[in-house]
N, C-alpha and C positions, 0 to 999 in steps of 0.2 A: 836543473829544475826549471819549468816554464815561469816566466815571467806571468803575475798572477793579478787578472785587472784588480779584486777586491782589498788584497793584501798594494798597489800600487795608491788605493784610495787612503788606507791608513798610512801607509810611507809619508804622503803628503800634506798630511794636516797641518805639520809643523816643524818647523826650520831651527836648530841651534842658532843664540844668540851668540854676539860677539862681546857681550858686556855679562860680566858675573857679580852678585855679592853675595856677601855671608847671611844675611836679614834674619841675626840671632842678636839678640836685646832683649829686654825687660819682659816684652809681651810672650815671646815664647816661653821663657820661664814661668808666667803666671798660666800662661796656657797650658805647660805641663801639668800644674797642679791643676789645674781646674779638669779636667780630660780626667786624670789619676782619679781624683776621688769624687767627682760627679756624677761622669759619662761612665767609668769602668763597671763599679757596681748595677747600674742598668744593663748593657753588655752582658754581665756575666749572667744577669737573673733570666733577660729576653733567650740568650743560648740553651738555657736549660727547659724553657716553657717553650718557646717554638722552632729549637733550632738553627738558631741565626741571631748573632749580635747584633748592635748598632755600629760597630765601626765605621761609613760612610755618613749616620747621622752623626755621630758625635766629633768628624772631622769638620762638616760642615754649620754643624751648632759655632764648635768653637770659632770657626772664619769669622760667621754672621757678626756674632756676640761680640767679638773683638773688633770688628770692621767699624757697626756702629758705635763703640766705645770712642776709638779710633774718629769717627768722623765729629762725634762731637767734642773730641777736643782738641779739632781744627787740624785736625792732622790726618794722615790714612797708612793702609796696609801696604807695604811692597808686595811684590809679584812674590819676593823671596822669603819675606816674612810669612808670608801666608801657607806657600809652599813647607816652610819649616815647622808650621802648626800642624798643618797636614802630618807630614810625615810623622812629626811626635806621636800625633792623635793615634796613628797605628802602630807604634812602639808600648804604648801606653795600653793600647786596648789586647796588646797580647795575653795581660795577664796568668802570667806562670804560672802561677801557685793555682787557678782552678784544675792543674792537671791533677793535685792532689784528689781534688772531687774525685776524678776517676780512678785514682787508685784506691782510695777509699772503698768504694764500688767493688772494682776487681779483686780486692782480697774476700769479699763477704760476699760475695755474687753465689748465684745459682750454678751459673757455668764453671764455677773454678772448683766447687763443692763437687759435680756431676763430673768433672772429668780428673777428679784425684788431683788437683795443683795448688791447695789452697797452702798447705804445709810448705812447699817449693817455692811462693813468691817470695822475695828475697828481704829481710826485715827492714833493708833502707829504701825498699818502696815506700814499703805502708805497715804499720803495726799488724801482728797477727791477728785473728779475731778473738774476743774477747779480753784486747786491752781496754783500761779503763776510758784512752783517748778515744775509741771507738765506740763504745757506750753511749759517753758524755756527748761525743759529737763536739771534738775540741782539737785544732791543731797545738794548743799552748797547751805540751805534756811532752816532758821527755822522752814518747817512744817516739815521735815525730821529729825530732834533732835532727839526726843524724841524714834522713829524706831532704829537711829544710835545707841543711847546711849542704849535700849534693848539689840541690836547685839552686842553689843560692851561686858554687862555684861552677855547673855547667853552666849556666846563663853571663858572668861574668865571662868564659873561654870565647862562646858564643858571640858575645857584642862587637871584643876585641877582633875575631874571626871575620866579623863581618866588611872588614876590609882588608883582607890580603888577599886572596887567591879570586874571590868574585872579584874586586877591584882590578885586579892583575891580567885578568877575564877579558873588562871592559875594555882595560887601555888596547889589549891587542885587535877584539874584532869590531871596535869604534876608533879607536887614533890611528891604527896602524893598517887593519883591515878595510876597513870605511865599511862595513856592513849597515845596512839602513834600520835595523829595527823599528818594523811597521808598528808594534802593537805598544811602543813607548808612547807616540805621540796621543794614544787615548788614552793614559793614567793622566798624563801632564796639562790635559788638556781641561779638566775637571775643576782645578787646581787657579789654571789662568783664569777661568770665568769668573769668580770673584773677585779675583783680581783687578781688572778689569770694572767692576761694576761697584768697584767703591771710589773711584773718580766719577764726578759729577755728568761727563759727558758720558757717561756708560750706563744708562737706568736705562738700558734699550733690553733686547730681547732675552739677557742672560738672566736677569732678575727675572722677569716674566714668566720665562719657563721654568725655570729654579721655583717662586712663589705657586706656578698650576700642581709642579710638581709635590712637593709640599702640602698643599693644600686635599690632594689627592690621597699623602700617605698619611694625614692626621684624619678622616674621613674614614679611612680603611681599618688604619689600628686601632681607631676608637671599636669597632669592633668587634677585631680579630685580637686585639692586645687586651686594652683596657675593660671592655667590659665583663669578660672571663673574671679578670683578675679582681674588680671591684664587687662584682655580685659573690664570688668564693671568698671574701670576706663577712660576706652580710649573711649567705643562706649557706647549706651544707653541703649545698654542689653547686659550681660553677657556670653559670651562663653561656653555653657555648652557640654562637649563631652556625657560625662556621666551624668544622670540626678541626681540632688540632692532632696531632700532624696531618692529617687526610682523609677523605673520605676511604673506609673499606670497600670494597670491591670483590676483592678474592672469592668470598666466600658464592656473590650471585652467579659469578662467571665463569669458572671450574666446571661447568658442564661441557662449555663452547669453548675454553682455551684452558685446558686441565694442566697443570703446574705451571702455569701463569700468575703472576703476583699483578693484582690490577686496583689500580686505587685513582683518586683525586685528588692532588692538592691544593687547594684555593687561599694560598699566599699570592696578591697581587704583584710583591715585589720581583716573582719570577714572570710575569708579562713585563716591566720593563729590563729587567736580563736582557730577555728573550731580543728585545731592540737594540741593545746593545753591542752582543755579541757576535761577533762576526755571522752572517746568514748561511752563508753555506755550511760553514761547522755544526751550527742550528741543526737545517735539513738533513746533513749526516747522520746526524745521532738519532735523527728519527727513523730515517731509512735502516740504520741498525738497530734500533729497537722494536721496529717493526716483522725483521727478518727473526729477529730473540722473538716475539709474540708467535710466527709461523713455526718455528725450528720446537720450539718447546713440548706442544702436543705430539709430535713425530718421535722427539724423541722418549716421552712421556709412554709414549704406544709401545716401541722397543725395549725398553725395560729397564732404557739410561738411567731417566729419571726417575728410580726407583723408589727413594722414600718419600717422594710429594703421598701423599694420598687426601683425596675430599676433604673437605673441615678444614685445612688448615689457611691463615691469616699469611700477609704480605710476609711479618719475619719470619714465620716458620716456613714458608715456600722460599723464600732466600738463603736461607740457609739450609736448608735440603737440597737445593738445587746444586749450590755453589759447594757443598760437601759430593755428591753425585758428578758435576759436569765440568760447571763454571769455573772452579779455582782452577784448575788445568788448562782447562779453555782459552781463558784470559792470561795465563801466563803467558801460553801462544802470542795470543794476541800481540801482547806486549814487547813477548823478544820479536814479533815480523814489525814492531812500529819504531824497536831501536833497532834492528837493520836496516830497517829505508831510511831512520836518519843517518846512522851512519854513513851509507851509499851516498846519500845529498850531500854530508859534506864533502865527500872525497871529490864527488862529480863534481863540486862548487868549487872545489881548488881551479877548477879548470875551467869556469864557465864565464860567467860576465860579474860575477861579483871578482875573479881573480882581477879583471882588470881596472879595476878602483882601487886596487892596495897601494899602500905609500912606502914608502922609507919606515924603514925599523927603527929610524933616528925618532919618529915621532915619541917611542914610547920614552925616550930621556927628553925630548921640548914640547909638553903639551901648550896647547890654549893657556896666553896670560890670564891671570886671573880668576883663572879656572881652581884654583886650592886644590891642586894634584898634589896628591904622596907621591913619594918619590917610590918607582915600580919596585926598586931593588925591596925597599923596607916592606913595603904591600907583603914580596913574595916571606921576607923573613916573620910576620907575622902570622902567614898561612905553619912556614915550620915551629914556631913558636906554639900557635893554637893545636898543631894535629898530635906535636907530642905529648900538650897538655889531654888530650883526649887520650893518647894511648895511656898516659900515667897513670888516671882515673882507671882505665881499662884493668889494667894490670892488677892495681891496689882493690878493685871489686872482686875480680874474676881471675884470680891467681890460677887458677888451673885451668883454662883457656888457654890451647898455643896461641902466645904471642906473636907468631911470625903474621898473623892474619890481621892483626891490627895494623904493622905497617903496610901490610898488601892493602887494605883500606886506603889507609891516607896516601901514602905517597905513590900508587900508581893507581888503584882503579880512581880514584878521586880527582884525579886532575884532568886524567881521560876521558869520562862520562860527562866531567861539566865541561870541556872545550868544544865536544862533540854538541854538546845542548847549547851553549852560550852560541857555537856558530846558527845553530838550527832556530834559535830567538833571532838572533841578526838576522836572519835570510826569511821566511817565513813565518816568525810570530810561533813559535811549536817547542814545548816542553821536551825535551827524549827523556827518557831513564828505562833501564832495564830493569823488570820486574824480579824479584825474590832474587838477586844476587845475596845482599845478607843471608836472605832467610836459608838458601842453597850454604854459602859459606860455615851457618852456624850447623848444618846438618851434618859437613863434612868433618866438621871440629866432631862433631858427638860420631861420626862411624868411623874414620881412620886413627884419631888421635885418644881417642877413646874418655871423652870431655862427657859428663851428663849429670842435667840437670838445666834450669831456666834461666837462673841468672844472668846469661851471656845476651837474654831477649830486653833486658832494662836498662844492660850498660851504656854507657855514651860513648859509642865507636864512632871514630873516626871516616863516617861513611857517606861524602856528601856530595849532592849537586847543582855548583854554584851557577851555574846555568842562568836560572831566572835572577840573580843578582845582577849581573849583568843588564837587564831589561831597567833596574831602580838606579841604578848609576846613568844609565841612557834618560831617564824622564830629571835626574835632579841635573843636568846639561841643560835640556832641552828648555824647562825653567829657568835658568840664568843662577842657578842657585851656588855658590861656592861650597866646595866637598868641606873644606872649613867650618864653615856656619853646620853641615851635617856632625860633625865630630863632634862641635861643642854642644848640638842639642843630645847629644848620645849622652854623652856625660851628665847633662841634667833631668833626665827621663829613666835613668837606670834605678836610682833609689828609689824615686815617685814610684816608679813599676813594681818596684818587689814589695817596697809599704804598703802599699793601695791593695796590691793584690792578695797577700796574703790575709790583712785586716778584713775586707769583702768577702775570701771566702769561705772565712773563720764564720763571720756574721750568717752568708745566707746558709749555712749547712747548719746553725743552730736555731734556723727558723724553722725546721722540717727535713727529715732522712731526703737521702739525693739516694736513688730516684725515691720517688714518690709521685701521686696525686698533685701535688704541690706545682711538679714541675714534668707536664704531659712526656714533652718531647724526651725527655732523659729516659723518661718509666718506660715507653717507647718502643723508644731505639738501642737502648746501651744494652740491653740483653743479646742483643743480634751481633754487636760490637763487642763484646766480650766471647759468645764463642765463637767468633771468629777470630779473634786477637789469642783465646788460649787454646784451641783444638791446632794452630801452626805452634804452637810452644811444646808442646804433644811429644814434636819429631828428634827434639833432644833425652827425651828420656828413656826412650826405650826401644830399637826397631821397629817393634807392630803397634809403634802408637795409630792415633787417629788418623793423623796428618798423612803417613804413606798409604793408609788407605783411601784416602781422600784424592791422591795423587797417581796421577794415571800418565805413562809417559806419552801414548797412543795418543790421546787425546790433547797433549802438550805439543807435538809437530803436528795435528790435523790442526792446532790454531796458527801456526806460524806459516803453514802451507795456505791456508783459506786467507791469511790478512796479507801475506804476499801478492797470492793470487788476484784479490778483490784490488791492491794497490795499482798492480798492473794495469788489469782493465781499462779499471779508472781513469791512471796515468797518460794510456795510449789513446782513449775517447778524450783528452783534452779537458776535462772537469777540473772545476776549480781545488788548488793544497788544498784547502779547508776544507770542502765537502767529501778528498779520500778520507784526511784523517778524522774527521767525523764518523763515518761508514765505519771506518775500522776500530772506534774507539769504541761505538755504539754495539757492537757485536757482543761485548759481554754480560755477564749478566745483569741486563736494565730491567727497571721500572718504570712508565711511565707516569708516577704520580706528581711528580716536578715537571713534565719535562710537555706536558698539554701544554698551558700557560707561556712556557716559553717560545715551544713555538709558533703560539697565537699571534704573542706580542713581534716575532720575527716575521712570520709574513704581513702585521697590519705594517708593521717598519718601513719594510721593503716594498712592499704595495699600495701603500695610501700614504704615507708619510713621506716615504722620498722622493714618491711621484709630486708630492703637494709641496716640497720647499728645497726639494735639490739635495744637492753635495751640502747644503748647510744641514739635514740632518744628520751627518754625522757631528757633527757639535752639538746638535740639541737635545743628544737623547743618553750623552752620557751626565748630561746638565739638568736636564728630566727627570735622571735615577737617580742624582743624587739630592735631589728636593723630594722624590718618593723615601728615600731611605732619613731626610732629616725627620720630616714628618713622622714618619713611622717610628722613630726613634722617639721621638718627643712624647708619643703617646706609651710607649714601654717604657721609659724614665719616671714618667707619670704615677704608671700601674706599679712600678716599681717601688714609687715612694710611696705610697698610699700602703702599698705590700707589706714593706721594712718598717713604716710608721706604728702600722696596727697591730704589727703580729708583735712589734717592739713592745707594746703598751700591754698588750695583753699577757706579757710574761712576768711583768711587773707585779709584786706582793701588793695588795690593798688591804 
C-alpha cells in the first residue's frame, strides 16, 4: 500500500507517553452519575427528534463542569482523569434499554403487519401486540422480563468481552506489530485539549476555539432544537425554522433525475464533520454519489429501477430502489472493499510496515505502567464471552444448527477482526464483509431446514474487534492505565442499565415513539423497519421477499466495478481515502447529509488550513466538540422544559 501524505498528517499528531495512570477517584464516579441521569435522558430524547444524541456535548459538559469545580477547589483535572470521564461519558450514553423503543416499534409497525411477521417476532423481543404493556406504554409488566433479563445478560457478556480478543488485537498490531494507527491520535486528541486548559498557563487557544465553537452550537440549536420544542408545547404544532429531518426535494426534481431521492439537510453540526473528517474520504463519497445521481435515471429508463414511479418521497425512493438494485449492489460493493483489505494486509506483511515488527516477546513485557492484562487471560476471556454467546444461542434458538455458532466465534471472528484491526493500524479503514450473517442464516433455513425469524434477534457470536483495537491505541496515547479503564467499567455498568431503563420507561409514556412528538423517529424507522424485516423474509419461506430482492448479476457487477474503480484509482496514485470513499459512495446515497459536509470539507481544506497550518488539524476537532457541547446544552434544555411540562400536565388537579 503507498505510503499516504494525509493519513502521514494524522500518524503525527501524537506520540505515546512514557508515563501512565489510572486517573479513577471520586470525580469519575460522580461523573458517572451525573452523565447517567443528566446527560443520558437528553441523548435519548435529541436521537428520537433529530436523529443524533449529544454524546460529544455531554462528554464535554461533564470535563467543563468538573474542571471548574476542580479549579476552585485549588486543585485540577489530569490528562487521565479527564480521559476517564470521557470515556464513561460514552459508556453511559449507550443506553441499552432505548433499543427496546425499537422493538416496541417493530412488533406493531406497518411493515411487520404488511409482510406477514408480526406473529413470528419472538416473545423475548417485545410483547405481542395487544399486551397490556403495550397499551399502557410501560416497560414495568411481566411480558417485558423476560426481553429485560436478555439485555440485562447480553450487555453483562458484552462489557466483559470488551477486553479479550479486541485487547489481544491491540497488543499484536501495537506492541508487537508497531502499526502506527493514524486515525487514534484524533479521538485522543479532543480529550488532551482540556486537559491542557485547565492549568493556568493553558487559556490560550484550546479554550478559545472550544468557547467559538460553543457559542456557535447554542446559537444554532436554539433554533433548530429548542424552539421547535418550546413552541410545541405552547401551540398545536411546532415552530419549525428549519425543517427536521430535511428539506424534501424528491418530489420537485423527479423530472430531471427520476428515482433520485434528493433533499436538504440543514444540521450545522454536519459542516463541522465535514472539517473533520479526513478530505479525501469527504470528496470520495461525493464523487460516488454523484456517479449514484447519473447511474440512477439510466437505469430508471431500462426498467431496473422499476418500482420508483413519480409522487414518491426520499423513503419511498430508497426503498424501492434498494429493493430493485441497491441491496445487491452494495453487497458488491462491500465484498470488492473486503477484498482489497484483505489484499492490503497480505501485501503489508511484506511491505514497510513488515519492517517495524518487533519480538513476539513484547506481547509477555509491555510498557511499565501501562495496567496490561496479561494476553494469555485477554484471550481466555474472548473463550469465555463467545461460549457465553453460543449458550444464549442455543437456549433461544434450539433448532438452529449449532455448528454455525461456533463457525461464528471461533473462526470467522478472529479472522475478519485481524484483517480490520491490521487495515485500522495501516490506513485508518474499517473492513467487514457485508451479509455474511445474513448469507449464514439463509443457509441454515435451505440445507438444514431451520425457519422462522428468531435466529435474526439472537446474540450470535459474530464480531469485529477491529475498531477496538483503534480505543485501546487512543487510551496509550493519553497516558491512561487499562487499570483506571476496568475500574470505570465497573462503576458505569449499573448507572447504564438504571438510567437507561428509567428514561426510556419515562420518555415512551410521554407520547407513542414514533409519533409527531419525535420527528426524526416518525421519519425514518418506517424505512428502518422494512428493511430490517423484508431480509427476515429469507428464512421463511423460498420465494420470500428478500430472494426477490436478490439478484446474483447484479452482486458480481458490484464486486467487478468496486475492484475495477480501486484499480484505477490505485495505479493514478490518489490518496487511500479518496478510493475508499469512491467506492463506499457508490451505493445507494442521498445527498441530504452529505452538502454541508462537504462544504465544511473544502472551507477546512481551503481557507482554514491555508489560514493557520498543520495546527488546523487540532482545532477543528476542538471546534466540533464546542459545536456539539453547545448544541447539546440547548436539547438538554428543550428536553427539560419537554419532561417538565408534559410531566405536570398528566397530573390530576
Amino acid at each position: 500500500m503507498n505510503n499516504d501524505k494525509e493519513l502521514q498528517e494524522y500518524r503525527d499528531l501524537l506520540k505515546a507517553p512514557d508515563h501512565f495512570e489510572e486517573g479513577f477517584d471520586w470525580k469519575t464516579i460522580v461523573g458517572a452519575v451525573f452523565i447517567g441521569f443528566l446527560m443520558m435522558p437528553g441523548s435519548m430524547y435529541l436521537q428520537l427528534v433529530i436523529g443524533q444524541g449529544i454524546g460529544p456535548a455531554a462528554r464535554w459538559v461533564t470535563i467543563i463542569l468538573f474542571a471548574e469545580i476542580a479549579k476552585r477547589s485549588y486543585t485540577e483535572l489530569k490528562q487521565q482523569e479527564i480521559f476517564l470521564l470521557y470515556y464513561m461519558a460514552g459508556a453511559a450514553l449507550a443506553s441499552p434499554f432505548s433499543g427496546l423503543l425499537w422493538q416496541q416499534y417493530l412488533v406493531q409497525s406497518d411493515a411487520a403487519r404488511m409482510l406477514g411477521l408480526t406473529e413470528f417476532i419472538p416473545t423475548w423481543i417485545a410483547p405481542q401486540p395487544g399486551s397490556e404493556s403495550l397499551l399502557q406504554r410501560t416497560f414495568f409488566h411481566r411480558d417485558w422480563l423476560i426481553p429485560i433479563l436478555l439485555l440485562i445478560g447480553s450487555q453483562i457478556v458484552q462489557r466483559i468481552d470488551h477486553f479479550g480478543l479486541g485487547y489481544a488485537l491491540y497488543r499484536i498490531t501495537s506492541d508487537v506489530e508497531k502499526l502506527p494507527f493514524p486515525m487514534a491520535p484524533v479521538g485522543a486528541l479532543g480529550t488532551m485539549a482540556l486537559a491542557e486548559s485547565t492549568e493556568e498557563k493553558a487559556a490560550s487557544w484550546k479554550w478559545r476555539v472550544f468557547s467559538i465553537g460553543g457559542v456557535i452550537g447554542l446559537a444554532f440549536g436554539s433554533i433548530y432544537v429548542l424552539l421547535p420544542a418550546v413552541s410545541g408545547l405552547i401551540f398545536t404544532e411546532p415552530i419549525r425554522l428549519i425543517p427536521i429531518p430535511w428539506i424534501e426535494l424528491t418530489p420537485y426534481t423527479e423530472k430531471i433525475l427520476p428515482a433520485v431521492a434528493t433533499g436538504i439537510q440543514f444540521d450545522l453540526g454536519l459542516f463541522f464533520i465535514g472539517m473533520v473528517l479526513p478530505f479525501w474520504a469527504v470528496i470520495g463519497g461525493l464523487i460516488g454519489i454523484i456517479i449514484t445521481f447519473a447511474a440512477n435515471p439510466v437505469l430508471f429508463e431500462h426498467g431496473i429501477l422499476h418500482r420508483w414511479h413519480p409522487g414518491m418521497e426520499t423513503v419511498e425512493t430508497v426503498f424501492a430502489n434498494n429493493f430493485d438494485f441497491y441491496m445487491s449492489f452494495s453487497i458488491g460493493l462491500g465484498l470488492a472493499i473486503g477484498i482489497i483489505g484483505i489484499c492490503s494486509v497480505v501485501s503489508s506483511f511484506r511491505g514497510e510496515h513488515a519492517k517495524s515488527r518487533s519480538s513476539w516477546s513484547n506481547l509477555f513485557t509491555p510498557p511499565e505502567g501501562r495496567g496490561d492484562i496479561n494476553f494469555w487471560f485477554s484471550i481466555a476471556i474472548y473463550l469465555f464471552s463467545t461460549l457465553a454467546y453460543v449458550g444464549m444461542c442455543l437456549f433461544l434458538v434450539p433448532n438452529f444448527p449449532w455448528i454455525f455458532f461456533l463457525l461464528y466465534g471461533f473462526i470467522y471472528t478472529p479472522i475478519i477482526s485481524y484483517i480490520s484491526a491490521r487495515m485500522e493500524g495501516i490506513a485508518g479503514q474499517f473492513v467487514s464483509l457485508p451479509l455474511v450473517r445474513e448469507a449464514s442464516f439463509i443457509a441454515g433455513a435451505k440445507f438444514f431446514g431451520y425457519q422462522g425469524i428468531e435466529i435474526w434477534y439472537a446474540p450470535i457470536p459474530i464480531h469485529n474487534y477491529g475498531e477496538a483495537t483503534v480505543h485501546f491505541r487512543e487510551i496509550e496515547l493519553t497516558g491512561t492505565s487499562i487499570r483506571g479503564i476496568i475500574k470505570a467499567e465497573l462503576v458505569v455498568f449499573p448507572v447504564v442499565m438504571i438510567a437507561s431503563l428509567l428514561f426510556s420507561q419515562f420518555i415512551w409514556q410521554l407520547a407513542p415513539i414514533p409519533s409527531s412528538n419525535y420527528p426524526y423517529a416518525q421519519e425514518l424507522w418506517h424505512l428502518q423497519a422494512l428493511n430490517t424485516l423484508l431480509m427476515q423474509t429469507s428464512t421463511l419461506d423460498g420465494n420470500s421477499l428478500f430472494f426477490q430482492a436478490l439478484s446474483g448479476t447484479v452482486i458480481f457487477s458490484g464486486i467487478g466495478l468496486g475492484l475495477v474503480l480501486y484499480g484505477i484509482l490505485n495505479i493514478l496514485g490518489l490518496p487511500i481515502m479518496l478510493i475508499y470513499g469512491v467506492v463506499r459512495g457508490l451505493g445507494q446515497s442521498t445527498p441530504h447529509a452529505f452538502i454541508l459536509e462537504v462544504i465544511g470539507a473544502l472551507i477546512g481544506r481551503y481557507f482554514f488550513q491555508k489560514k493557520y497550518g498543520t495546527m488546523w488539524r487540532q482545532y477543528a476537532p476542538v471546534l466540533l466538540a464546542g459545536f456539539s457541547c453547545g448544541m447539546g446544552l440547548t436539547g438538554m434544555f428543550a428536553m427539560g422544559c419537554t419532561l417538565i411540562l408534559k410531566s405536570l400536565g398528566k397530573m390530576a388537579y
